[in-house]
C-alpha positions in Angstrom: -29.4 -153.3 -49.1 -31.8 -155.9 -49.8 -34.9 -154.0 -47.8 -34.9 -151.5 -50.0 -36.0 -154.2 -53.1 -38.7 -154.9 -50.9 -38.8 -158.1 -51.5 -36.7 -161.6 -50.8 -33.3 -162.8 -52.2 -31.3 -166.1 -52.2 -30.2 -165.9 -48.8 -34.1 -165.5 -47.1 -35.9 -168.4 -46.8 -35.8 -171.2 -49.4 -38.0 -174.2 -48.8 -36.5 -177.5 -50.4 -38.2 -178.7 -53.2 -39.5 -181.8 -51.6 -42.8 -183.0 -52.7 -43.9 -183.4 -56.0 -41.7 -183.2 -59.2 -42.9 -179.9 -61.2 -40.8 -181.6 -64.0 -43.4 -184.6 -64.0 -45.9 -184.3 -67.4 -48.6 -185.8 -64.9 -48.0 -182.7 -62.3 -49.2 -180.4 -64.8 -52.4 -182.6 -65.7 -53.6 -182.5 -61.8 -57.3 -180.9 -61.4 -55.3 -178.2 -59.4 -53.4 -176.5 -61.8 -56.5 -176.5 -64.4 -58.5 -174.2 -62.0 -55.2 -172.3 -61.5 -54.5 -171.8 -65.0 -58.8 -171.0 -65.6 -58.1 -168.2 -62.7 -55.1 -166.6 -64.8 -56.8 -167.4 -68.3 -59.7 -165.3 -66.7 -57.5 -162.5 -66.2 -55.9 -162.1 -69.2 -59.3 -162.6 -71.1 -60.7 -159.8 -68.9 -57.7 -157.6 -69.4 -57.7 -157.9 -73.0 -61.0 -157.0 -73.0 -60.5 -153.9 -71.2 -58.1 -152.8 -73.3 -59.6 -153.3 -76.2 -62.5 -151.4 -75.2 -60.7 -148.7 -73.8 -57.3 -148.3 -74.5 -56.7 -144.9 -77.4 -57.8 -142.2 -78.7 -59.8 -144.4 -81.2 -61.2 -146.9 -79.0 -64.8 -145.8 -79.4 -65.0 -146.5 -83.1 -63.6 -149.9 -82.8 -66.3 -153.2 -82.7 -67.7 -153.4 -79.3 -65.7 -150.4 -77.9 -66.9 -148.0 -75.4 -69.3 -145.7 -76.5 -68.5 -141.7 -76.2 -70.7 -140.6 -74.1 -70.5 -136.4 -74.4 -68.8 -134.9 -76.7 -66.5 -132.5 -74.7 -65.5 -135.3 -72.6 -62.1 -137.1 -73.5 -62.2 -140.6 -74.2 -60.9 -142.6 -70.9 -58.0 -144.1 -73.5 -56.7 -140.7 -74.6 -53.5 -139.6 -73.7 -51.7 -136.1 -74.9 -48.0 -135.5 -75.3 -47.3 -133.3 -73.2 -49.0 -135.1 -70.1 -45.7 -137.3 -70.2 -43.6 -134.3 -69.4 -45.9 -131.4 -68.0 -45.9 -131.3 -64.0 -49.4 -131.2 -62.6 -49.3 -127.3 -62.0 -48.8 -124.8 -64.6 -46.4 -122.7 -62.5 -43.7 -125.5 -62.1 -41.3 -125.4 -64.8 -41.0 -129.1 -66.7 -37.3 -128.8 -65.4 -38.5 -129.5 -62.2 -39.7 -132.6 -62.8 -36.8 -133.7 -64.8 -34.6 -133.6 -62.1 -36.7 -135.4 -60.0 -36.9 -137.8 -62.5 -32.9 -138.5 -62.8 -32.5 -138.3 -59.5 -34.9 -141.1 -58.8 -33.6 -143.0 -62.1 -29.7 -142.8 -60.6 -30.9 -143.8 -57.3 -33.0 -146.4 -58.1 -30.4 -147.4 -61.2 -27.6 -147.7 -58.5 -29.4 -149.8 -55.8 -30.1 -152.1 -58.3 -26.9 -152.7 -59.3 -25.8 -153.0 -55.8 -28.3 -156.0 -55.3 -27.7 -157.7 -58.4 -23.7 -157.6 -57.3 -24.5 -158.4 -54.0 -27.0 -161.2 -54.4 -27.1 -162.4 -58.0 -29.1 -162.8 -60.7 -31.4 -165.1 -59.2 -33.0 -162.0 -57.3 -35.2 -161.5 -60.5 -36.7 -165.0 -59.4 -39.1 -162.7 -57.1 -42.0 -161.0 -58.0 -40.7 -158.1 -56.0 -37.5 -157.4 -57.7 -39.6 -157.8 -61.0 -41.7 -154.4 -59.9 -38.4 -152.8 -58.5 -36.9 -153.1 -61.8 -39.8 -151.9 -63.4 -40.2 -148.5 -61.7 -36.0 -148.2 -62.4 -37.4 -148.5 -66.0 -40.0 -146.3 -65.6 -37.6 -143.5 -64.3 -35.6 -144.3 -67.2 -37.8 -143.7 -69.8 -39.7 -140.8 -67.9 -36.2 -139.1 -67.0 -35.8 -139.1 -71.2 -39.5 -138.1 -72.5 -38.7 -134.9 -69.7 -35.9 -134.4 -71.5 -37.9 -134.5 -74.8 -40.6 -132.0 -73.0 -38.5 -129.6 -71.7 -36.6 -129.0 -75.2 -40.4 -128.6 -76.6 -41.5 -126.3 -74.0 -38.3 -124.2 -74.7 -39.0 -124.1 -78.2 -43.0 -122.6 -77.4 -41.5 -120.0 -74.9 -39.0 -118.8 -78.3 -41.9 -119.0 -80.2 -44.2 -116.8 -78.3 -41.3 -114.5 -77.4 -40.9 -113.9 -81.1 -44.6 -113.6 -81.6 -44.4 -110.7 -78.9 -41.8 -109.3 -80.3 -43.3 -108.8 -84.0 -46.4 -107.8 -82.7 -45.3 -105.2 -80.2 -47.8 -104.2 -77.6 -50.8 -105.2 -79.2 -49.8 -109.2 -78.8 -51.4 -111.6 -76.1 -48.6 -112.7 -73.5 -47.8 -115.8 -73.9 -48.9 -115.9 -77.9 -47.7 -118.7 -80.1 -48.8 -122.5 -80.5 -48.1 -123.4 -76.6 -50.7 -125.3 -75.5 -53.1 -124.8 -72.6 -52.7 -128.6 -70.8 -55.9 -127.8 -68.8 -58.3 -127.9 -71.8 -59.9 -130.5 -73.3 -59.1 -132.1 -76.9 -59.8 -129.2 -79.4 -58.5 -130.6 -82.5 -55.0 -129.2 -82.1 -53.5 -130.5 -79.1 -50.8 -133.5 -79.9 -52.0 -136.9 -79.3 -49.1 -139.1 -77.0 -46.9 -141.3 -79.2 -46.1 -145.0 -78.6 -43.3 -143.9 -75.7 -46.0 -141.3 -73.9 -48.5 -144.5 -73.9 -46.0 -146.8 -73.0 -44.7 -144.1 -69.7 -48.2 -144.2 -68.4 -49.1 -148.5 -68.8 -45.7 -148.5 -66.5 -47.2 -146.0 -64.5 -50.3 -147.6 -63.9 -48.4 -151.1 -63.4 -46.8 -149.7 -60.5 -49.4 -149.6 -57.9 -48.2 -152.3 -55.9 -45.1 -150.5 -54.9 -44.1 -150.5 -51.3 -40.7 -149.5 -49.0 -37.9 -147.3 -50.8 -40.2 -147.5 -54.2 -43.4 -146.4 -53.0 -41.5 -143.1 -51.6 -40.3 -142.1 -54.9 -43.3 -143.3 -56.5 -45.4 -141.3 -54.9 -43.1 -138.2 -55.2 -44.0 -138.8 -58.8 -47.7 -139.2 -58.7 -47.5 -135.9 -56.7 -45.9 -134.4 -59.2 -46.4 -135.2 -62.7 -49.8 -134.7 -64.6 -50.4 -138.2 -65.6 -54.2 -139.2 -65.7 -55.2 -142.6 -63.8 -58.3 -144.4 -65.8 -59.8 -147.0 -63.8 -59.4 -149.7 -67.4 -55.5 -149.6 -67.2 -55.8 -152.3 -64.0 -55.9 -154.8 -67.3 -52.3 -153.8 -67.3 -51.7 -154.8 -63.9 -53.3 -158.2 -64.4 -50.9 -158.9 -67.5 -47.8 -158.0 -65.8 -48.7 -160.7 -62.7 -50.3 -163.1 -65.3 -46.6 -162.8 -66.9 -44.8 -163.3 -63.4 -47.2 -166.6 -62.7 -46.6 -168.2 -66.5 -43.0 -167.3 -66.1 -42.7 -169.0 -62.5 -44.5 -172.3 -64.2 -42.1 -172.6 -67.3 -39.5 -172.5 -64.7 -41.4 -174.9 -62.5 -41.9 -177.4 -65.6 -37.8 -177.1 -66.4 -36.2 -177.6 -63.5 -37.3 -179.2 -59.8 -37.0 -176.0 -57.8 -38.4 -174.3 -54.8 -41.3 -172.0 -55.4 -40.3 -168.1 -53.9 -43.6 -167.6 -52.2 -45.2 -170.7 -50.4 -48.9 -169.5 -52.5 -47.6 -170.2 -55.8 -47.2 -173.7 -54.9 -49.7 -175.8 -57.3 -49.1 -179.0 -55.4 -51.3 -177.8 -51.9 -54.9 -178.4 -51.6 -55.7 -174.9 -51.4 -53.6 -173.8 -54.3 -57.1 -172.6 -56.5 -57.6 -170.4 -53.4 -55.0 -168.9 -53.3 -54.8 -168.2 -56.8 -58.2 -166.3 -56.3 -57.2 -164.8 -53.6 -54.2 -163.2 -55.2 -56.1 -162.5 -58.0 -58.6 -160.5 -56.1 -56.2 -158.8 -53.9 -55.2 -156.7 -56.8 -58.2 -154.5 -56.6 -57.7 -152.9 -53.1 -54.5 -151.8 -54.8 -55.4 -150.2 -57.1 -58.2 -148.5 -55.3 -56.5 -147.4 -52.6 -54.1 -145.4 -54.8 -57.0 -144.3 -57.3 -58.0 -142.7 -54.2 -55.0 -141.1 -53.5 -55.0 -139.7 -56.7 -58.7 -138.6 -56.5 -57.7 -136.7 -53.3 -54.3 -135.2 -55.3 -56.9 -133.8 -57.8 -59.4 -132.7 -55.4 -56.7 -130.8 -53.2 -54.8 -129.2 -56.8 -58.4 -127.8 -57.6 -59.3 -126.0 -54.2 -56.2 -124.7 -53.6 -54.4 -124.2 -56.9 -57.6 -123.8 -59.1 -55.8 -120.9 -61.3 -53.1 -123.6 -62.2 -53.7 -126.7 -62.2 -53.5 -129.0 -64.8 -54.5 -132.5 -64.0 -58.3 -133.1 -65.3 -59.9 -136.3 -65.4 
């Protein structure tokens, strides 16, 4: 079962911990780990930055954040509540993509259990099984705002039934306060709360998924109507700063072997590789921006009528 993590366990490949002692104050005050730590300081001071700029429906009337450009065009921050829910076409009933979303929670859910039986605890030593229980959470917490979406979009469909019932022939179908997803922010369409926000910084952290993940991931991303602003890579950033800061207070504690050979701070080329890491983030998350670019491009030519995802 391990392949389907993605990523390595405590029977692969475990160097020794032979060289120098991580435990050692004087390890941690080599010219090495200063440039590594500037790389990952840089980071997080970018990422900050970015969010701060960017990140809510307010951010352009905070000190030095971005400027709204037009006025009909939604602020790259802004998320609405029913985004978290809505599938990406008009005609797919929410249900649809509840389901999904259990199934791929239950599956996920139950593989990791599986692996944490099978190899332990110490599986969460690798960055990999980091990101694999993240998208299980992700499921999770997707699988339940559906859940919260689909009860809303049953209560609109009472409410415009009534509506057409009162009003007899002369009513609009579909009258009543249901929202039209496709149009911009016109003063009455609900904002996202802290859970909606926090569904799509998940989202957005899971770009680097690959094997059993990246299938249901991308099932997802075809399905659901959840915008992709280019700022949210700050996210992305954090969550491997995290895995790096977390692998070093481990490093300082006990003497152990480090779970990928580039992490090591004790070789001469460890500020490369640090960069290097660093950098490789980018292709990531370019090469799925463009697969959602070409999701959007294909929803408007053939499903123009319907579709809801707008950026």
């Amino acid at each position: 079962m391990r392949f389907t993590a993605g990523g390595s366990t405590t029977r692969s490949w475990q160097p020794t911990a032979a060289g120098a002692d991580t435990t050692d104050l004087h390890f941690w005050l080599q010219w090495r780990v200063a440039v590594c730590g500037l790389w990952v300081l840089c980071c997080v001071v970018a990422a900050a930055y970015l969010i701060w700029r960017h990140e809510g429906p307010g951010a352009h009337r905070r000190p030095g954040g971005a400027v709204k450009e037009r006025r009909n065009r939604r602020p790259d921050g802004l998320l609405y509540d029913d985004e978290a829910w809505r599938p990406c076409l008009r005609d797919i009933h929410p249900a649809w993509l509840l389901a999904y979303r259990l199934v791929s929670f239950f599956v996920l859910f139950s593989l990791l259990i599986v692996i944490v039986i099978s190899d332990g605890g110490s599986i969460f030593y690798y960055y990999t099984q980091w990101t694999f229980m993240l998208v299980t959470i992700y499921f999770g917490l997707a699988t339940a705002l559906s859940i919260y979406g689909c009860s809303k979009f049953a209560n609109w469909n009472a409410v415009a039934a009534a509506t057409d019932t009162e009003l007899g022939p002369y009513a609009a179908h579909g009258a009543g306060n249901k929202p039209t997803a496709n149009e911009e922010d016109d003063g009455t369409r609900e904002i996202a709360g802290f859970w909606g926000y926090l569904l799509q910084i998940i989202y957005q952290l899971l770009i680097g998924m690959h094997s059993v993940n990246a299938v249901f991931l991308l099932g997802e991303a075809s399905l659901n109507s959840l915008r992709f602003p280019w700022f949210r890579i700050a996210y992305f950033f954090l969550w491997t700063a995290l895995y790096v800061v977390f692998q070093w207070i481990v490093h300082a504690s006990t003497p152990i072997w480090w779970p990928y050979p580039f992490l090591d701070l004790s070789a001469n080329l460890a500020p490369l590789w640090y960069f290097a890491v660093a950098f490789m983030q980018l292709p990531c998350y370019v090469i799925f921006r463009l697969v959602m670019n070409l999701k959007r491009n294909l929803l408007s030519k053939h499903f123009s009528g319907s579709t809801v995802v707008r950026d």
